[in-house]
C-alpha positions in Angstrom: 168.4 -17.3 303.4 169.9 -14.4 301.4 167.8 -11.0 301.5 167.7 -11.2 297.4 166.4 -15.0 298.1 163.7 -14.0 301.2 162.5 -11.0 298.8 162.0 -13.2 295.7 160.1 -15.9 298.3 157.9 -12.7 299.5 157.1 -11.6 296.1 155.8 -15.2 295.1 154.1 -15.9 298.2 152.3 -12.5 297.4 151.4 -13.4 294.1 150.5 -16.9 294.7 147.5 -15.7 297.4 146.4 -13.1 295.3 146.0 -15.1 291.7 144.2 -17.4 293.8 141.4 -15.4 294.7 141.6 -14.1 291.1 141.9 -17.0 288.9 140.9 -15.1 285.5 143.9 -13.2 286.0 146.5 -13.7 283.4 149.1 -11.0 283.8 152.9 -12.1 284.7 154.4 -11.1 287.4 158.0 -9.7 286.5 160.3 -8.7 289.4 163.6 -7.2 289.7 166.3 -8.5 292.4 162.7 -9.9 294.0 161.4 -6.5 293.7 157.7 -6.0 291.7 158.8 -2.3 289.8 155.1 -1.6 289.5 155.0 -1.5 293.7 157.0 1.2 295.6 159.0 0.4 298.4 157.9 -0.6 301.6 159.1 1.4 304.7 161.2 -1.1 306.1 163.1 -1.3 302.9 163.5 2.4 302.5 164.3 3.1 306.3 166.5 -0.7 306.9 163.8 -0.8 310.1 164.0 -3.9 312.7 161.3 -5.5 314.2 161.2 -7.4 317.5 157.9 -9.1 318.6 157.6 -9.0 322.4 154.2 -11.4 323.1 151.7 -10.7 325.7 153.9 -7.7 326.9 153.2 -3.7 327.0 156.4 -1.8 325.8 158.2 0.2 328.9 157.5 3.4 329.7 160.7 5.3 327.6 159.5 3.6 324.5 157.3 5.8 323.1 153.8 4.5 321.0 153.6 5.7 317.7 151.2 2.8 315.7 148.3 0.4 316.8 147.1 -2.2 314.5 144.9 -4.8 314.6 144.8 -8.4 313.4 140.7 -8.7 312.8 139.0 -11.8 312.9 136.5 -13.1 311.1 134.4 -16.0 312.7 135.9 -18.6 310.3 139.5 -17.7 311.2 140.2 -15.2 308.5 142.0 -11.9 308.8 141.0 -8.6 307.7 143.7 -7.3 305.0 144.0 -4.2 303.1 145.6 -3.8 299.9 146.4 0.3 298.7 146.2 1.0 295.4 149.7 -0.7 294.3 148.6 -4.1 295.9 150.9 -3.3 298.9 149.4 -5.2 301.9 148.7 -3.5 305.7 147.0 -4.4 308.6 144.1 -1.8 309.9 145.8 1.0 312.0 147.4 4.4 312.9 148.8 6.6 314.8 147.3 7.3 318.1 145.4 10.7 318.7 145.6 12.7 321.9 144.0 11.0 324.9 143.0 8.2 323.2 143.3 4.0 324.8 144.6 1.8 322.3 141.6 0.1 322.0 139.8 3.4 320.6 142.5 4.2 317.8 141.9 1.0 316.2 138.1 0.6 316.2 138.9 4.2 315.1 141.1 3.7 312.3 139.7 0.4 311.2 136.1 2.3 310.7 138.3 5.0 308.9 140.2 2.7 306.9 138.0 -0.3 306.0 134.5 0.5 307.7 135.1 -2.5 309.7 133.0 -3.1 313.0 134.7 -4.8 315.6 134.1 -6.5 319.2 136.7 -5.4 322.0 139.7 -5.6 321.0 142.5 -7.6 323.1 146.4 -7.3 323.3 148.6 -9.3 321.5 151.7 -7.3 322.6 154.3 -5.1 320.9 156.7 -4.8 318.2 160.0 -2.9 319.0 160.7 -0.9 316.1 164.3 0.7 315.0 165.0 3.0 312.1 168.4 4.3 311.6 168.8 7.2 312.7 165.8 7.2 314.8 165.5 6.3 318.9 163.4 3.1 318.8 159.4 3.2 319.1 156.9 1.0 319.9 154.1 -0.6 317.6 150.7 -2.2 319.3 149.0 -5.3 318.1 145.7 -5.8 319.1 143.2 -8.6 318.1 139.3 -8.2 317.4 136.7 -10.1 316.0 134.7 -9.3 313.2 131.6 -8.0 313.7 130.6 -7.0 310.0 132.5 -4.8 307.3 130.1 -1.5 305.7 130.0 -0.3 302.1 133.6 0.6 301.1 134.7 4.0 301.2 137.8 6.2 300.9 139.4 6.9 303.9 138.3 10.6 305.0 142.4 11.1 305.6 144.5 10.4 302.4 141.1 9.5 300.3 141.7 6.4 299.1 139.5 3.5 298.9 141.4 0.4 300.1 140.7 -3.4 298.3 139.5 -5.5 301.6 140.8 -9.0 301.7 139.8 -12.1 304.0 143.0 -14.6 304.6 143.0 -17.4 306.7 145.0 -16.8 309.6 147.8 -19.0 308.8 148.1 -17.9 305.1 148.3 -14.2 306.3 151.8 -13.4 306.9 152.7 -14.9 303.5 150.8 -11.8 301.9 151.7 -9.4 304.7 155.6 -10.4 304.2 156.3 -9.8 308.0 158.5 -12.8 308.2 159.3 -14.9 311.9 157.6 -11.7 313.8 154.5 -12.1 311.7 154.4 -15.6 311.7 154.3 -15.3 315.9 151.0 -12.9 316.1 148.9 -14.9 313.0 150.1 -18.2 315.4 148.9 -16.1 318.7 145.7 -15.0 316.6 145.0 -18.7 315.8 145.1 -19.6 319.0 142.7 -17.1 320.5 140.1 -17.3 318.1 140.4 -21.1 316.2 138.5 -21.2 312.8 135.3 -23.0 313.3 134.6 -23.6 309.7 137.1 -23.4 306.6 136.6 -20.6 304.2 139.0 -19.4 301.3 140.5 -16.5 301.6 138.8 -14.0 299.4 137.7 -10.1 298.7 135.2 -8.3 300.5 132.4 -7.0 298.4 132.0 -3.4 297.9 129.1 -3.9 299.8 130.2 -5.3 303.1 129.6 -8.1 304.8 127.7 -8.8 308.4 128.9 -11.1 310.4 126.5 -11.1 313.4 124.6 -13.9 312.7 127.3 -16.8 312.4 
């Protein structure tokens, strides 16, 4: 598939999750070479990165770890997704603060970012990163369940109050964009934690959710 093709692909799959949790909304959807104008670049389109998923592996000691983000479960099988305020999908995450386990920078960051409570979080593996110009870097994927999702508020770092989505596992990548690499941690995530139920996917309340009873 051409990179103009894959982007338009992206682009629909995008819209096509998203209108269906919002089925009042009427706006088109009007794209450029694939692109949505409105949205502004992601980083791997302005840096040309390239991802390589290593599974169940920790990344060498000369690669350094600069991000650690999660893929939080909910106990029907649904991940945690946050939009910013141009729709652009993420995963909860950061960068790592001094002396902190991986396992403390995302419960960290994914209070920060989404008030999200979590159970222990467990290793997925690693995504080799390379930017040009740039020695390459590592990227840690954990997985957690869900233990319940606070009142929304703006992260205390940049401010901003992210839009908290819940997509079943296998549907996730197809908002996130991440293509084959993507695809391998949602099918890694599915098979650590199987749905017992079947939910929609569908936006978190302003007022949370709680989870510890199902």
């Amino acid at each position: 598939m051409t990179p103009s093709a894959a982007s338009r692909l992206k682009a629909v799959c995008r819209a096509t999750i998203l209108n269906t949790m919002s089925p009042t909304c009427q706006e088109p959807l009007r794209l450029v070479d694939g692109r949505n104008l409105l949205q502004p670049a992601t980083k791997a389109e302005r840096t040309r990165s390239r991802f390589t998923w290593h599974p169940c592996l920790t990344p060498p000691e000369e690669i350094p770890v600069h991000q650690t983000w999660g893929w939080l479960v909910d106990p029907h099988g649904r991940v945690l997704v946050m939009l910013d305020r141009h729709g652009v999908p993420s995963l909860p995450g950061g960068r790592p603060e001094a002396g902190e386990s991986p396992c403390e920078t995302l419960a960290r960051e994914a209070e920060e970012e989404v008030q999200a409570r979590l159970s222990t979080p467990y290793p997925l593996g690693y995504q080799q990163v390379r930017e040009h110009g740039r020695p390459p870097y590592a990227q840690l994927r954990l997985g957690a369940l869900l233990r319940g999702l606070d009142f929304a508020a703006p992260d205390r770092d940049t401010g901003e109050k992210y839009q908290r989505v819940l997509i079943p596992a296998r549907q996730a990548n197809l908002l996130l964009g991440w293509g084959p690499e993507g695809d391998a941690q949602a099918h890694a995530v599915s098979r650590i934690w199987p749905p017992r139920t079947t939910r929609p996917a569908q936006y978190v309340p302003e007022t949370g959710l709680d989870f510890t009873e199902e």
